[in-house]
C-alpha positions, -999 to 999 in steps of 0.1 A, spaced: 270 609 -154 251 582 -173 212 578 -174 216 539 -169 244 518 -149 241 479 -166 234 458 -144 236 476 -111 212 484 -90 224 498 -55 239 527 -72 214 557 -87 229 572 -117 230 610 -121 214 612 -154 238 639 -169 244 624 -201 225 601 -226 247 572 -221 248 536 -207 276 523 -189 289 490 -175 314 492 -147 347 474 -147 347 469 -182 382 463 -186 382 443 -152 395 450 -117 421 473 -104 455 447 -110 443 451 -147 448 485 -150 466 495 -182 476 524 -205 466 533 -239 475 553 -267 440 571 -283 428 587 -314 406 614 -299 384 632 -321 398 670 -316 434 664 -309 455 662 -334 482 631 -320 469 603 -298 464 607 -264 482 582 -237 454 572 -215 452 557 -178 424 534 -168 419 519 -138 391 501 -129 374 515 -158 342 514 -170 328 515 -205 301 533 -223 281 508 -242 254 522 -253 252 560 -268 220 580 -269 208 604 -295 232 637 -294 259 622 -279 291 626 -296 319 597 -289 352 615 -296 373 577 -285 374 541 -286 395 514 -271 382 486 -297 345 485 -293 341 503 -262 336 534 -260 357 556 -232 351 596 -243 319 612 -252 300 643 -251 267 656 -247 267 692 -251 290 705 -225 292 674 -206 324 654 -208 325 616 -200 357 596 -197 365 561 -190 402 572 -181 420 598 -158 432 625 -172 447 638 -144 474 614 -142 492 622 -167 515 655 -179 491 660 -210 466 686 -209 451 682 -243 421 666 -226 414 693 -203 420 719 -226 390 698 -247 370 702 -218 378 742 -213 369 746 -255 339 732 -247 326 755 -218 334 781 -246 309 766 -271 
C-alpha cells in the first residue's frame, strides 16, 4: 500500500497510502512474535501477530498512525485505507476489522 518500499527495488509499490515502509522490520519468519497494543479507537489493547513484518517508518502528511510497537509504527490510516504491520486474521478478535468496517462508514 505504501508510496515507497526502503531499500527495495524489484518490487513496485501500489501507492495507496502516504507511507514508507521497510520489510522485515522485526526480522525473518523464526522471529515472529505476539504483542499486546494500544490502538487508537479501541478501548483495551489489542494482541497482535506478526510474522515477517514490516514496519512503517516514515508517515506522510494525513496519515493517521493509530499503533506503535516502540518506534515503529505497525497501524495507520489514510482516509479509508487501513495499513497493518500484523494479521488480524489470526486471531479471535474482531476489534480490528470492525475499525476497518467504521471506517468505510466515514
Amino acid at each position: 500500500m505504501s508510496r515507497q518500499i526502503e531499500g527495495e527495488s524489484r518490487v513496485k509499490p501500489l501507492g495507496l497510502m502516504d507511507i514508507r515502509i521497510g520489510r522485515n522490520a522485526f526480522g525473518p519468519q523464526r522471529e515472529s512474535f505476539e504483542a499486546d497494543l494500544e490502538v487508537q479507537g479501541l478501548e483495551q489493547p489489542y494482541r497482535a501477530v506478526f510474522i515477517r513484518a514490516p514496519a512503517i517508518v516514515g508517515v506522510g502528511k494525513g496519515v493517521q498512525v493509530l499503533a506503535r510497537v516502540g518506534e515503529a509504527v505497525v497501524a495507520a490510516r489514510q482516509k479509508n485505507v487501513l495499513a497493518l504491520a500484523f494479521h488480524p486474521e489470526l486471531t479471535d478478535d474482531a476489534r480490528i476489522h470492525q475499525l476497518f468496517l467504521k471506517m468505510l462508514e466515514a
